[in-house]
Structure formats: structure tokens, C-alpha cells
N, C-alpha and C positions, 0 to 999 in steps of 0.2 A: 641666518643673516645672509641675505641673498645680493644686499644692495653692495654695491662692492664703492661708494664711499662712504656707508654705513661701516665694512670691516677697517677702511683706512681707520676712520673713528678710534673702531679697537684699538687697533696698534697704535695710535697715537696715546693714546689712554694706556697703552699696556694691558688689556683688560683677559685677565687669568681666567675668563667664565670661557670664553673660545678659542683654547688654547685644544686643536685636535680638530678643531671642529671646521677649520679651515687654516691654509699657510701661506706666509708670504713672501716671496722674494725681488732681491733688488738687482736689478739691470745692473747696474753698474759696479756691484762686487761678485755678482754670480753663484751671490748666497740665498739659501731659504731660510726664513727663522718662523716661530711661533708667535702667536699677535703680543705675546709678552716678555717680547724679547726685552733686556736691557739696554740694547744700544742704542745708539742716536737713531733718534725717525729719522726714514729715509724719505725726498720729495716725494708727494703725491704722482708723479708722473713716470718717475723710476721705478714703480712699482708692479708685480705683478702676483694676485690671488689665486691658488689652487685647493681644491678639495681634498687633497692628499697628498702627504709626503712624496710618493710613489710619482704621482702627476709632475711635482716637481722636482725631482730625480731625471723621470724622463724628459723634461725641458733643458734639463743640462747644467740646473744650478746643486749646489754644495750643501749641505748641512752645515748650519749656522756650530762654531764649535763654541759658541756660549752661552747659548739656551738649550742646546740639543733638541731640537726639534723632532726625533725620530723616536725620541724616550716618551713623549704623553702618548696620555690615554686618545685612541681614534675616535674622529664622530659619534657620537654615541647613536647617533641616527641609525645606524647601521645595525646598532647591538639592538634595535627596538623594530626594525621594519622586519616585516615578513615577505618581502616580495622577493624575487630573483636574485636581486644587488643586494639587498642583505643576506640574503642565503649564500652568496658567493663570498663574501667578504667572512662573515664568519667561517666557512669552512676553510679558505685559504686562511686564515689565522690559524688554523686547527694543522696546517701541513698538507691541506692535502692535492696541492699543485705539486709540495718538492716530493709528495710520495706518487702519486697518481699522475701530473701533469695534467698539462690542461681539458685533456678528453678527459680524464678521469672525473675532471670537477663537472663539467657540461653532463655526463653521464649522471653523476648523483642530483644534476640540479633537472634533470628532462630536458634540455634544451641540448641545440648543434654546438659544438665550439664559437662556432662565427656569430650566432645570435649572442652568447657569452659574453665575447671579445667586444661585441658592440655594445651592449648594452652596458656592460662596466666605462668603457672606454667613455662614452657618452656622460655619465654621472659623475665618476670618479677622475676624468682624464687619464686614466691609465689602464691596460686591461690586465689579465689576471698575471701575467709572468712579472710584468714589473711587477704590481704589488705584491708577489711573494718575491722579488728581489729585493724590494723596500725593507721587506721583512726580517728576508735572510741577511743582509747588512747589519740591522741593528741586532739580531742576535748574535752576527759576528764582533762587533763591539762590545757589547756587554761579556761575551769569556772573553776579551783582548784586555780588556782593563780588571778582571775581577776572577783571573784563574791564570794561575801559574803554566797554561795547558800550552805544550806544543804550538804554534803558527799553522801546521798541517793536519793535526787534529782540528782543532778550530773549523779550518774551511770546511771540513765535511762534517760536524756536529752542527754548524750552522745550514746546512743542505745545500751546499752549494757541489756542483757535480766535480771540479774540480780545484785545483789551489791556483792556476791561472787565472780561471772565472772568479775567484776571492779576492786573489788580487787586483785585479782590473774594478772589481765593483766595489771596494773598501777605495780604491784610488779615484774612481768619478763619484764617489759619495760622498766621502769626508776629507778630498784633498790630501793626502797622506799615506805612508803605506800603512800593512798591519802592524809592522815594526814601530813606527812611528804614532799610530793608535793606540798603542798599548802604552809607551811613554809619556805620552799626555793624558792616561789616568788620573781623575782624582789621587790626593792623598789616601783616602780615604780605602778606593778601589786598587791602588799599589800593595796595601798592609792586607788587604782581603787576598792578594792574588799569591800571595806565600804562601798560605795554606789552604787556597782553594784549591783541589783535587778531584778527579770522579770518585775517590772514597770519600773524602773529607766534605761533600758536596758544591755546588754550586750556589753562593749567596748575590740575592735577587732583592733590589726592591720594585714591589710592584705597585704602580703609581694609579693613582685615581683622581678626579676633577671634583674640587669641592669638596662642601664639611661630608665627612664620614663616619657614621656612628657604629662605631665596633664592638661595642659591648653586646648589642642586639644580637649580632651575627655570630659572636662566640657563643653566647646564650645557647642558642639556637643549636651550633655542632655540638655542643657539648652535651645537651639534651638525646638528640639524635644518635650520640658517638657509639658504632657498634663494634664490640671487643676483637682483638685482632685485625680489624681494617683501620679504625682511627683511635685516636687519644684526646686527650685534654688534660696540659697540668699548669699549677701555676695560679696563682688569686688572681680571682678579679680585677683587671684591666692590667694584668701581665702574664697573662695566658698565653702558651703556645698550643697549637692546633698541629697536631700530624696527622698523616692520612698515607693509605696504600695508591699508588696510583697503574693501573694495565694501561701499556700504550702501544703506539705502532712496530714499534723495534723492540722490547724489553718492559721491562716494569719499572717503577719510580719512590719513592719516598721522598714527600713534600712535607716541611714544617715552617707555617706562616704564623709570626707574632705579635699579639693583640698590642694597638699602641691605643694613647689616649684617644678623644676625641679630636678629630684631624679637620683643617679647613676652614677653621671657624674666622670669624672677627676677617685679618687682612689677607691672613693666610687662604689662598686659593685654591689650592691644593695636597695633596701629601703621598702618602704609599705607606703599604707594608709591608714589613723584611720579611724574606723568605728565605729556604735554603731549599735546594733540591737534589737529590741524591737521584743516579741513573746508572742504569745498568749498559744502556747505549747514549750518547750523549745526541745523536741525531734526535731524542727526543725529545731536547731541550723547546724549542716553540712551541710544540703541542703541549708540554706540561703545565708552563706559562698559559697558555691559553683556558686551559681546564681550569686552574687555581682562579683564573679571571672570572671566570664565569661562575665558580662556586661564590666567590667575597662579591659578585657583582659589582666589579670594578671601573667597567667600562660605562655606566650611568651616568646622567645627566642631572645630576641635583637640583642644578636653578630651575630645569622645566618642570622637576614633578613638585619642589615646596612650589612653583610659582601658581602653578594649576590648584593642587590639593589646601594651598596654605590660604585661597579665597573663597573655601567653601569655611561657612560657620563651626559646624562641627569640626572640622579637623584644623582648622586654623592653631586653636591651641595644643594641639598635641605639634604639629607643623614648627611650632616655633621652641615647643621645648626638644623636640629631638631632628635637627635639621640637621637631613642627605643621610634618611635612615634608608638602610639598604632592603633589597627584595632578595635574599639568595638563593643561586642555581642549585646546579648538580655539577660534581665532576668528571660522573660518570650516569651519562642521565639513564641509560640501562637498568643499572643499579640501583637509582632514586627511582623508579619508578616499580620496581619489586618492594623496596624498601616501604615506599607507600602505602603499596597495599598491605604487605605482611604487618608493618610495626617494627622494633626495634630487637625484642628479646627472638622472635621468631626469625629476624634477619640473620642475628648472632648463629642462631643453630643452623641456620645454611651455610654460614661461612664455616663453621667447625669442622661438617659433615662433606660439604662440597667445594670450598674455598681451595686455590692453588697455595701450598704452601710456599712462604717465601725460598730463594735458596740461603738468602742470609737475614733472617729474622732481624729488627732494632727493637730491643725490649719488648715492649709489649703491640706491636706490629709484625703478625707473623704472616697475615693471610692475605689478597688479594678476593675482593667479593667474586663469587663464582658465575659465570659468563650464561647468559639467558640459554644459548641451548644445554648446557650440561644440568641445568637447573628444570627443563623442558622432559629431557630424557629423564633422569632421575624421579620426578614427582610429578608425573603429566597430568593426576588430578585437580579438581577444582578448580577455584579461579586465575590460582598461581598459576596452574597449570597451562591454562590458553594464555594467558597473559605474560607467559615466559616462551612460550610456543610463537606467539605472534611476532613477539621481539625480536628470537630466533630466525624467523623464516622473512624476514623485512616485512611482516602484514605490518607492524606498525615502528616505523619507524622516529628516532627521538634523537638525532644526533642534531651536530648547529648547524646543518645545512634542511633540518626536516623543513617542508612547507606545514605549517601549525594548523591551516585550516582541514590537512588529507589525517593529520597526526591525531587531530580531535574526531573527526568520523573515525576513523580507525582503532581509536580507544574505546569509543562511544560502542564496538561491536562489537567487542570483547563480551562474552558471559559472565556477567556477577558481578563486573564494575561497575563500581556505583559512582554518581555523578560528584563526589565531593575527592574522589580519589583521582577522579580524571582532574578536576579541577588543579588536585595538587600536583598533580603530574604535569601539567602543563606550566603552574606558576614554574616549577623547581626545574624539572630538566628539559621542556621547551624554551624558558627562559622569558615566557610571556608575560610583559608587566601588564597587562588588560583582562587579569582574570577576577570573577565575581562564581565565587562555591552559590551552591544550591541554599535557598533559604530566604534570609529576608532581602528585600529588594534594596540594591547599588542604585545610588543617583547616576545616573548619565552624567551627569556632571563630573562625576571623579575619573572620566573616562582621559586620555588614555592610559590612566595611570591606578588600577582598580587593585590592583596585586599589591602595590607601592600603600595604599589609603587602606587597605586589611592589615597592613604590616602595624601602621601608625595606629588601630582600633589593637590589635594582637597586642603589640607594647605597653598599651593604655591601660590590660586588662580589661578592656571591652567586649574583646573577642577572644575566645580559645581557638 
């Protein structure tokens, strides 16, 4: 929605489908809100549209304190391009400005800093520091309301370099100090912040745009689930999902819980609870970011029913399981051995090569074992190159890969075969535009090919 008195529109409507996908603020309260916001439309003249939280941060306006503008899900634009600006954006989602700074992201993206700087600045209005201050904000709010932790913990679990810098940017953000942020918690996030602890973990809900069909997706881990890295308990649509997670600082324990079908009818949106357990809490965004990408959280529903749900064949699967998801990887390293091996032969690498945890949770003892010790250990066969190449960056899979070097680069692997690249690319590139080897995809289910398998997969159409 490019026309900007097409978004007024929105906001006048309230309209929950572009909520992320653009934000707007009003001159004369110096607030920004989401196009569904509650409060009184503000005159069309008072108004002003940005493509980012972050764009409007650095203009100088507030976060709206009753819509929370800084809690949806981002453009999903960005979760689906493969160009520069999407590679940037998702990898600053992932930390890795507040770990590497900004040469560090220009370095993994091939570009100078200043090409970076410009080219985000240009799309997004804002280049990569603000939007990982955008970032580091609202994950300083979310522990201010929803964990008992310190005020100076907090600044630096949210990466901010120091509690000055916290301060001053919780104060141009949300008007308020941290003191003052934490006391305007929900109810809700008050009763949670008693016993949220780094042992007790961190509870999260992670929000998504539109209906979400989560049975699919539990389906699916639980199928998948390899003993000692994840779990599954719980019937059918009250499943919890656990998982081991390796990060930049420490290791993780994530358990995200199955809710009904979400989004439907007026409801626009929803989320799923999580909790998260960390061994450093610096690596609370990056964890967030992972679990996003695995529930494929940041998607666009209305675009893929609206594409896929006017093709004949899929129309009715479209309309009985609407904003069924395509799911990532959390660790696309790992989903991409996982592929090729299968599940029982995954098991036996984690047994044999897996880090064990230092504090086991039930039946989560291991973290999956890291492509070089997997390289060393069993250089044979396919595993073998193909844990080798992971190893030495020949093929690179994290959220900032360029998809089209990622796919030649799997493509040269020895003994990969075209249906295991395919999976590789739906699950830990995160590409909704894949069609496996076989019978021929319409063009027409284009750009949403990974999303239209999903719906044929569900049907029992497709294995």
C-alpha cells in the first residue's frame, strides 16, 4: 500500500491486515501508532506515514502507549525479499548489529557500510543502528513488564552498550523512564514478572498477522521431533513444543504453546505463548528471532490466501485451512543435515556428537552437533561434504544468505539430490517460492509455491 491516502483509508478503517506493514504518526501529539490503532482518527493533514517503527523513532515521535506499535509483527515484505534490505533486516533482527556492528552486517551482506546505510535509509527511512535501536527498545520493554530482572540487567540483555544509552532511548521512545515502563505493565505482565526469572524463564508472546493454523505446524515438529534436542507433549491443540536452542552468548531452552486456530472471523490477529530459558540473557532477540522464523510468524496471510485461494485447485483447501503456515528452521545448519540424514540417523548424531547440556530439562539433554565437528568426525559421503561446506561458509544458510549463491552452492554439493535442496531452501532459507523436483507448479501459485505444497501436503495430496 504505497498510496498514502490509500493508508489514511487504513487507519480510518482501523484495518488489522496493515498493522506492521506500515506506521503512522500525528504532528500534533508526537505520537506513532499502528493503522489500528483505537483512538480517534487523527485529521488527514496532521498526519504522517512511515515504513518502520525505527523511521519513526528517528523523526522524533513516541510510541503510541495503546496500541504498542513496536509489539507487531514487521512488514512481512522483508521476511519474503531476497535482496540486500531483506538480508539486512533479517539479519539485524537476528543481533547481529548489537554483536558485530555495523561493518560486521555490510561484511556478511558484500556490500561497504555506506552502500548499507543508504540503501536501508532509502526503503526503510532509517539505516541499520536505528533499526536495531528500534529493536533493542522493545526488547527492553518486554523484560520491564514481564520479568522481575534488575533495571541494569535489562539494559544490557536488551544490547544496549550501556544503562545511560537505556535510559535515554526507553525515554525518546516511550516517553517514560524504565521505572515508569515497568509500572504501566499489563495486569497480566505484573503477575508474570514475579516469577519471571533467568531460571524460571522468560514468558513471551510471539505475535503474528492473521488466521494461524497451528495444528499443521505442531504436526509437523512433532513428526520431526529428534530425541534429546526437542519434545512434544500434550493432545492435540494443547501441545507444547520444546526445543534446544545454540546462540551467540550461551545456549537456550524455548517452549512455545499450541493455541487454537487464531485470527479468524474479526479477529486480526493473535500470538503464541512462549517461555524462554537462557543461559545469557543478551540472547534474548536472537532467540525471538529463531522461534519466529521456525512457527513462520512474520507472514503475510492475506497475500498468500489472496494469490493461492484464486487458483481452482486450491481455492478449497484455501478456505478450509486459512494462513496455514510454511515452517523454517531454528537453526537452519541443523535442518539442513536433518534433511538430508532423516530423523532416526539425526538422533544418533546428537547422541554420539551433540554438546551435552550443563543442566539437562527432562528429556532435553543435547544441543544438535555444529556442522564442523560433524565434518571432522564423519567426512564420508554426502553428510560428509555437506557438513564440510556448512563448515567452511562454501554454503552458507543463515537469514542474511543471498538464496540465489545458497542454491548454486547446495546444487555442488556431491550426492545432493534436488528434492533435499528443495527442502533446504523451503525450511532453513526460509524461501516461500519453492517447487521439489517432479510434477510441474503453475506459475501461477508463484510467489507463494512453498505456501500451495503446504496446502496440497495438509490435503493429503502431497507426501
Amino acid at each position: 500500500m504505497r498510496n498514502e491516502d490509500s493508508r489514511y483509508e487504513a487507519v480510518r478503517s482501523r484495518d488489522a491486515r496493515f498493522d506492521g506493514a506500515f506506521f503512522f504518526a500525528v504532528e500534533t501529539t508526537g505520537i506513532y501508532c499502528r493503522p489500528s490503532c483505537p483512538a480517534v482518527t487523527p485529521k488527514r493533514h496532521n498526519v504522517r506515514f512511515f515504513p518502520t517503527a525505527a523511521a519513526a523513532q528517528r523523526s522524533g515521535f513516541r510510541a503510541c502507549r495503546r496500541c504498542r506499535p513496536d509489539a507487531v509483527p514487521g512488514s512481512a515484505e522483508w521476511n519474503v525479499r531476497a535482496d540486500v534490505v531483506g538480508r539486512a533486516v533479517r539479519l539485524i533482527a537476528d543481533g547481529v548489529v548489537d554483536r558485530e556492528g555495523v561493518a560486521g552486517l555490510a561484511a556478511r551482506l558484500g556490500y561497504s557500510a555506506r552502500q548499507v546505510q543508504r540503501q536501508l535509509t532509502g526503503e526503510l527511512g532509517a539505516g541499520p543502528v536505528a533499526l536495531a535501536r528500534a529493536q533493542r527498545a522493545h526488547a527492553a520493554r518486554v523484560l520491564l513488564q514481564t520479568t522481575g530482572l534488575p533495571v541494569t540487567e535489562i539494559a544490557f540483555a536488551a544490547g544496549f552498550a550501556s544503562v545511560r544509552q537505556f535510559n535515554d532511548t526507553v525515554r525518546a521512545v516511550y516517553a517514560t523512564t524504565p521505572s515508569g515502563l515497568r509500572a504501566a505493565a499489563p495486569r497480566r505482565g505484573r503477575a508474570a514478572a514475579r516469577t519471571a526469572t533467568p531460571s524460571a524463564g522468560i514468558p513471551l508472546r510471539l505475535a503474528h498477522r492473521g488466521p494461524y493454523q497451528a495444528g499443521p505446524v505442531f504436526d509437523l515438529l512433532a513428526r520431526e521431533a529428534v530425541p534429546g534436542v526437542e519434545d512434544m507433549s500434550g493432545a492435540p491443540g494443547a501441545r507444547t513444543y520444546r526445543r534446544t536452542l545454540r546462540l551467540p552468548h550461551g545456549t537456550g531452552i524455548a517452549a512455545v504453546e499450541e493455541r487454537p486456530h487464531t485470527g479468524a472471523g474479526t479477529r486480526p490477529g493473535g500470538w503464541l505463548d512462549a517461555r524462554v530459558h537462557l543461559t545469557d540473557l543478551r540472547d534474548l532477540t536472537t532467540a525471538v528471532q529463531r522461534l519466529r522464523r521456525l512457527f513462520d510468524l512474520d507472514a503475510d496471510p492475506y497475500a498468500v490466501d489472496e494469490r493461492l485461494g484464486a487458483d481452482p485447485r486450491l481455492a478449497p483447501l484455501v478456505a478450509a485451512r486459512p494462513g496455514l503456515r510454511s515452517p523454517g528452521a531454528a537453526d537452519p545448519d541443523e535442518l539442513a543435515v536433518r534433511a538430508l540424514v532423516g530423523r532416526d540417523e539425526a538422533a544418533r548424531l546428537v547422541q554420539r556428537y551433540g554438546k551435552r547440556l550443563d543442566a539437562p530439562c527432562g528429556t532435553l539433554t543435547h544441543l544438535f552437533p555444529e556442522a564442523a565437528t560433524l565434518a571432522g568426525a564423519e567426512p564420508g559421503g554426502t553428510a560428509g561434504e555437506l557438513t564440510a561446506a556448512l563448515a567452511d561458509g562454501t554454503v552458507r544458510l543463515g537469514p542474511g544468505a543471498d538464496r540465489d549463491e545458497a542454491r548454486a552452492a547446495l546444487a555442488a554439493v556431491p550426492g545432493l539430490d534436488a528434492r533435499t535442496i528443495a527442502a533446504i531452501r523451503t525450511r532453513a532459507l526460509g524461501d516461500p517460492d519453492v517447487a521439489p523436483p517432479g510434477p510441474g507448479v503453475p506459475d501461477s501459485w508463484r510467489p507463494w509455491r512453498s505456501y500451495a505444497l503446504n496446502h496440497l501436503r495438509a490435503a493429503g495430496e502431497l507426501e
